[in-house]
N, C-alpha and C positions, 0 to 999 in steps of 0.2 A: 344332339349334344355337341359334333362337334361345328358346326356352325355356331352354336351360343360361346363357346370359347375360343375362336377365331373374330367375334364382334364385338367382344371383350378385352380380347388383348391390349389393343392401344389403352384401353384404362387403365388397364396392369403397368404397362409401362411409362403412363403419365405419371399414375401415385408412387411408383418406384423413383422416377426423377424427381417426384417432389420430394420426397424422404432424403435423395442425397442430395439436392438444393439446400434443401432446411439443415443437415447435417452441417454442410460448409459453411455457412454462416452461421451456425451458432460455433464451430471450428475458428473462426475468424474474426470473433469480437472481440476486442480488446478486457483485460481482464487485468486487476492489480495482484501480484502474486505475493504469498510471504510465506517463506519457504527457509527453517531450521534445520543446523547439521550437511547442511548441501542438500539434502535429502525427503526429506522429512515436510510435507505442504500442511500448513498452519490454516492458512487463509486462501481462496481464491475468491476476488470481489470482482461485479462488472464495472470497469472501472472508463468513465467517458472525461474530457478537459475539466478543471474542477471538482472532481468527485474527492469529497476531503476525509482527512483521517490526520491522527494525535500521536504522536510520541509520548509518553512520560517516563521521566527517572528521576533517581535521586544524585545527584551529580559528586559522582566519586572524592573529591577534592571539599566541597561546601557541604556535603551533606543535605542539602537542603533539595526541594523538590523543583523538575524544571519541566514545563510541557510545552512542545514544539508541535505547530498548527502548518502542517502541509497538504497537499492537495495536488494532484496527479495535473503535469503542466498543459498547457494549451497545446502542444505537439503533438500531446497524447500518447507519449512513451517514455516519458520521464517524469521527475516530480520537483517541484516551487516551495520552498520555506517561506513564510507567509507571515511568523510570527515565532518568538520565542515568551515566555512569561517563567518567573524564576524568583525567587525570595532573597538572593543576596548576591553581593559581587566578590568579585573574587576570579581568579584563574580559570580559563578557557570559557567564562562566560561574558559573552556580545555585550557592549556600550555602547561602541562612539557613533556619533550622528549622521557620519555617511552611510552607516552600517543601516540605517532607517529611520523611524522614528523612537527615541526612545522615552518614555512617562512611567512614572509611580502609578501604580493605583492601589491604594489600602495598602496590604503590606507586600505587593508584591512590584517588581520593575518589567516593565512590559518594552518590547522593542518589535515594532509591525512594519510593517511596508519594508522587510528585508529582501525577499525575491530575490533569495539563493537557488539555483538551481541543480539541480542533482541527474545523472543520467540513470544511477541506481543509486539506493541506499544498503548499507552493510551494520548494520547494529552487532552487539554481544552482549550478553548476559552477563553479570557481576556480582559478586559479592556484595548486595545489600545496596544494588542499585534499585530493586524493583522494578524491571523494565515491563512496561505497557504500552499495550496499542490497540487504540480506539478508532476501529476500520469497521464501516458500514453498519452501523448499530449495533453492535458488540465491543466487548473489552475483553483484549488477552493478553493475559497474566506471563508475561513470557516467562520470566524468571520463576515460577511457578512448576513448571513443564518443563524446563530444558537448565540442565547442570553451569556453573559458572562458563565464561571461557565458549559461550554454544553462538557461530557466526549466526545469523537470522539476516536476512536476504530480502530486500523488497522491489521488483522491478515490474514494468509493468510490460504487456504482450498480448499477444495472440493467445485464444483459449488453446486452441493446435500446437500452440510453439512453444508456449508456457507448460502447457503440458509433457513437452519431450526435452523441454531444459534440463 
């Protein structure tokens, strides 16, 4: 018996290294976090250059509905505004043409190729904004779940580091 477990050992302690190999990299892949209250983890997405997700609200001032099309940046630790789409003009909503491109479509005005960039995003919840985000195949309801006035945090990281934010 104990010969059989002295001829063993090194296998014991191959699959033991491979269990903390595998641990650190899944530890280490970047992840898009959205994270309420400071505290509170909403979402954690694997998030790679490109991996896209939606804002929506109702734009406090117009009343009207506005969704903003971003997408985690080529850096790969921050995020690219890509697109706004919106039903009216009016006060703190994007126009002018160095801002990108901007067209009608149906009823609504579209302005793309903006390629604002963000190193984090800081959202809040409002009064009768409806705030939504359409990240990884899912919608969340934020204003749904979290009281007016509730910071919501989206930055992107390390599963490791996101985790101890």
């Amino acid at each position: 018996m104990v010969v059989l477990l002295s001829v063993n050992r090194p296998i014991v302690w191959l699959c033991v290294l491979g269990i903390l190999l595998g641990a650190v990299d899944i530890l280490l892949q970047p992840c898009l976090f959205v994270r309420a209250a400071g505290d509170t983890t909403v979402a954690i997405v694997p998030a790679q250059p490109g991996t896209p997700f939606s804002i929506h609200f109702i734009h406090s001032v117009q009343k009207t509905p506005v969704l903003e099309n971003l997408a985690v940046d080529v850096d790969g630790h921050s995020f690219i505004l890509h697109s706004t789409k919106y039903q009216s003009f009016g006060v703190g909503l994007p126009f002018l043409a160095e801002e990108g491109n901007f067209y009608q479509e149906g009823d609504y005005y579209i302005l793309d190729g903006m390629e604002r960039h963000f190193p984090q995003i800081t959202l809040r919840t409002g009064v009768g904004t409806q705030l939504t985000l359409y990240l990884g195949g899912r919608t969340y309801r934020l204003f749904e779940t979290y009281p007016p006035g509730t910071p919501v945090d989206l930055f992107v990281d390390s599963l490791g580091k996101g985790m101890l934010r």
